[in-house]
C-alpha positions as CSV (number, residue, x, y, z in Angstrom):
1,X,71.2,56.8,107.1
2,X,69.8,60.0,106.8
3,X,72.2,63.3,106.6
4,X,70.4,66.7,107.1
5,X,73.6,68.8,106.3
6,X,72.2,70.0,103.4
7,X,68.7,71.3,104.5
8,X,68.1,74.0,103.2
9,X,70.6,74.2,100.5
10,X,69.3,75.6,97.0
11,X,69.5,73.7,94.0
12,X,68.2,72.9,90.1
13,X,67.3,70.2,88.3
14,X,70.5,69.5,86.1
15,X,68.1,67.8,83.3
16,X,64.4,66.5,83.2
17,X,64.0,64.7,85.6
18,X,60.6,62.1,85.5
19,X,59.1,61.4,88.7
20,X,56.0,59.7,89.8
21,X,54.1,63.0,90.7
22,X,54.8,64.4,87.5
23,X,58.1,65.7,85.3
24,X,60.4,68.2,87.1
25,X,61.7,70.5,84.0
26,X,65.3,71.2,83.7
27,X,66.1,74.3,85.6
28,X,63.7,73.5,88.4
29,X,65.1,75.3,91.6
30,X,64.3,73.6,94.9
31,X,65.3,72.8,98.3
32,X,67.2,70.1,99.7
33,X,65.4,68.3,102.5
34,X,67.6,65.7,103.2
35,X,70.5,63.3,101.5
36,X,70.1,59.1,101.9
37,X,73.0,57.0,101.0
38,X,72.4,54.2,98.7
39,X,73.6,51.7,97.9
40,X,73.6,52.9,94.1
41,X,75.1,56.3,95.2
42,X,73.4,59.8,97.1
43,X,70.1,60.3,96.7
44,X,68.5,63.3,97.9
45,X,65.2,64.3,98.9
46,X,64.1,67.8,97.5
47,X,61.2,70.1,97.7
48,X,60.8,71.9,94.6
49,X,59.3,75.6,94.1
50,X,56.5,74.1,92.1
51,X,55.1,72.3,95.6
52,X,56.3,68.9,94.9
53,X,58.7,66.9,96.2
54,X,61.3,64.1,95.2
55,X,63.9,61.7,95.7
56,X,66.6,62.2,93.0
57,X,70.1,61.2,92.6
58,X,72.3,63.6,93.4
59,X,74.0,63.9,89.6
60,X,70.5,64.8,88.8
61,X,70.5,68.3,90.4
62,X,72.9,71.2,90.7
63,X,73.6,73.4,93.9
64,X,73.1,76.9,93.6
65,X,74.1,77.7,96.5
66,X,78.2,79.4,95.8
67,X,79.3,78.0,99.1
68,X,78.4,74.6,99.4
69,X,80.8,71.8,97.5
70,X,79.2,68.0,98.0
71,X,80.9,65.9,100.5
């Protein structure tokens, strides 16, 4: 299922991340798109400031945003 409570929400890569399209450096702010529930755990979908996008787990990234706490 797809949750969209978290569009918008500002985050970082927490490490390197490798991805198909290329390597996301640690530090890499973004944007979360959307979150999907695996069944390995939370992945989320996020549109980084470089212009790509990915679909990460969610121990790979960090929120930036002070407010927002994962559910």
């Amino acid at each position: 299922m797809i949750d969209v409570s978290l569009k918008g929400v500002r985050c970082r890569a927490a490490q390197e991340i490798l991805d198909l399209g290329g390597n996301i450096g640690a530090a890499t702010e973004g944007t979360i798109i959307y979150e999907l529930e695996g069944e390995g755990g939370q992945l989320v979908n996020v549109q980084w400031d470089n212009g790509t996008s990915s679909l990460v787990s969610s121990e790979e990234i960090v929120i930036t945003d002070g407010a927002v706490i994962w559910q």
